[in-house]
N, C-alpha and C positions, 0 to 999 in steps of 0.2 A: 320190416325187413331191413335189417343191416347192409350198408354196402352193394344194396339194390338198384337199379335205377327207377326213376319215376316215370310213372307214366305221360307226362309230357317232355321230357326227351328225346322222343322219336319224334313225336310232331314236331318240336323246333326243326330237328333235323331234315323231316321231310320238308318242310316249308323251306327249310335254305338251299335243297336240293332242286325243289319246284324253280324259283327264282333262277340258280345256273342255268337249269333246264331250257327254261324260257330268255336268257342272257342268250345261249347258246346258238337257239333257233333263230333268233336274231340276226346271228351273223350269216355270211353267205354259205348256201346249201354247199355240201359237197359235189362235188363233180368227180366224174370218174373219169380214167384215164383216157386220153384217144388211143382209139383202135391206128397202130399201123399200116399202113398200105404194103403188103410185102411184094406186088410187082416197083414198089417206089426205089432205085437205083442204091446199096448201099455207099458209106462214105467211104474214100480212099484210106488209106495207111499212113501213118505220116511216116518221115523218115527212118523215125526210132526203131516201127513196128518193122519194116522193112527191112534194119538189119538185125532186129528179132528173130524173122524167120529163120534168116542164116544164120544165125547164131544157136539158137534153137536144136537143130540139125550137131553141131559141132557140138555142144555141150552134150548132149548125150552121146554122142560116141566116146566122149571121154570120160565119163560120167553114165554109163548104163545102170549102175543100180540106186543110183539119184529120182525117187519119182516125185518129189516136191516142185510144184510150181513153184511154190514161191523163193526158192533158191535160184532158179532156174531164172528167176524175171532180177533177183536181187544183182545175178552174177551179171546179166545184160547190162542193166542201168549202169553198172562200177565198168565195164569195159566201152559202152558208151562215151561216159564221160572220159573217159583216157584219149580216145581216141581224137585224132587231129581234124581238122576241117577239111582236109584233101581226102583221108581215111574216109570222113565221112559224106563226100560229093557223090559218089557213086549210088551210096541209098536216098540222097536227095532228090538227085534226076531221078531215079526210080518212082521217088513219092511223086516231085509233078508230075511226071506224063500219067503215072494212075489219079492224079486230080484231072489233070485236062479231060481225059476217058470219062472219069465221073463229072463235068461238067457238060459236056456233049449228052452224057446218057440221061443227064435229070434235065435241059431244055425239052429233050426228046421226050421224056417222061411229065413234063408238064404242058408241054403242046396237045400230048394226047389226053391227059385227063382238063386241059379245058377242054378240049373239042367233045369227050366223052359228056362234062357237067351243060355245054349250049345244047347236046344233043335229047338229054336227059328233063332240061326243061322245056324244051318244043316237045316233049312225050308227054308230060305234066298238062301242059297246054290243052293238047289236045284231048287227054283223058276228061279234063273240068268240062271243055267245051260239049264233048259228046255228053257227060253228063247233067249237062244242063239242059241238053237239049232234050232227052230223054224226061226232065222233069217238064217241061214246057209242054212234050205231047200232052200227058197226063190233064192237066190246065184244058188244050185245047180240045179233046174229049169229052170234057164235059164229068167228066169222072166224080169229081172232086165237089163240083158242083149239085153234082144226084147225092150226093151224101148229106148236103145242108136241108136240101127240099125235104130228107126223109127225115129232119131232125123239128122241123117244124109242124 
């Protein structure tokens, strides 16, 4: 056959593919994403997003048949940056006091999930302990021991 391929072609191929295969595994397994905690506090807004909101609001009233986002965020950014440092103090304090808020709610938010994780291992504890003890009756029964006599 003309312009066929040979039958050891794929074998090279598969043997070079074997080898990546094995390079591959090699490396560190995947991991999958962490799960979220959705009682976990979200983060504050920072400045910008803040006079987003009001921005937001006025651009569509001037603009109602504008339904692009992304006009909508281009035209924020360009008045943004226009605007003066005094212009812009007002959505500053606004952002810290919603940080201070967010840092009060994630101490609070991490005090209870340790106190949840000490409370979760004394349950752990106590489950091993009970079931050890549970294996120990077994032992002192004799149980285990009538099973060797019947074997000899």
């Amino acid at each position: 056959m003309k312009g066929g391929r040979s039958k050891s072609a794929p074998k090279k191929a598969e043997a070079k593919l074997s080898v990546k295969k094995g390079a591959a595994a090699a490396k560190k397994p995947v991991k999958g994403k962490a799960v979220k905690d959705p009682n976990k506090p979200k983060r504050p807004a920072s400045a910008f997003f803040v006079f987003m909101e009001d921005f937001r609001k006025t651009y569509k009233e001037k603009h109602p048949n504008n339904k692009s986002v992304s006009a909508v965020g281009k035209a924020g950014g360009e008045k943004w940056k226009s605007l003066s440092e005094e212009e812009k103090a007002p959505y500053q304090a606004k952002s810290e006091k919603r940080k201070v808020e967010y840092e009060k709610n994630l101490q609070a938010y991490n005090k209870k999930i340790s106190e949840g994780a000490a409370a979760e291992d004394e349950s752990d504890k106590s489950r091993s302990e009970v079931n050890d003890d549970e294996d120990d009756d077994d032992d002192e029964d004799g149980s285990a021991d009538e099973d060797e006599d019947d074997d000899e």
